[in-house]
N, C-alpha and C positions, 0 to 999 in steps of 0.2 A: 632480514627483510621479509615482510609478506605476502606475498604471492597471491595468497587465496581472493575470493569471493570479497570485497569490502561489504562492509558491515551497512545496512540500510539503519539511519538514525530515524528515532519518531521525534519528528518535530513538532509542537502541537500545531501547527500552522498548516504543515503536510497532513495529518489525522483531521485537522478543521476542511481541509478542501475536500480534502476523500468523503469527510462525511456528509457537506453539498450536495457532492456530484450524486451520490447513494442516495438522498433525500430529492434528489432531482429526476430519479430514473436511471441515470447513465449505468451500463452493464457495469460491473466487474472487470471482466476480459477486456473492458476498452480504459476502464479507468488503468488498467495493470500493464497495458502497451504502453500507453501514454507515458508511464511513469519508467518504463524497459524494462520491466519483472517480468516474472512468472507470476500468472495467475495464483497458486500455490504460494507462491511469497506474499501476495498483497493477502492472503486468507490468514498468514501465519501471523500479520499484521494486526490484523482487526480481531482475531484470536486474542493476541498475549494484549491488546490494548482493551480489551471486551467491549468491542464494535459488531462481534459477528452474530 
């Protein structure tokens, strides 16, 4: 069994909202609560999808 961290999937549907909210203003830090990350997570996000 796995214990650790679950794995955040990219959905394109999730990637399509986040890219909204960014295209709307909304901070980062509120988009990354919203969602219960770490800021650093939603970064690692848009990183490896080249959003950032």
């Amino acid at each position: 069994m796995n214990f650790g961290r679950p794995k955040l999937l990219y959905n394109q549907d999730l990637l399509d909202n986040i890219d909204f909210l960014l295209s709307q203003g909304v901070p980062k830090s509120t988009i990354a609560s919203k969602l219960h990350i770490s800021r650093s997570s939603l970064y690692r996000i848009l990183e490896k999808t080249g959003r950032l």
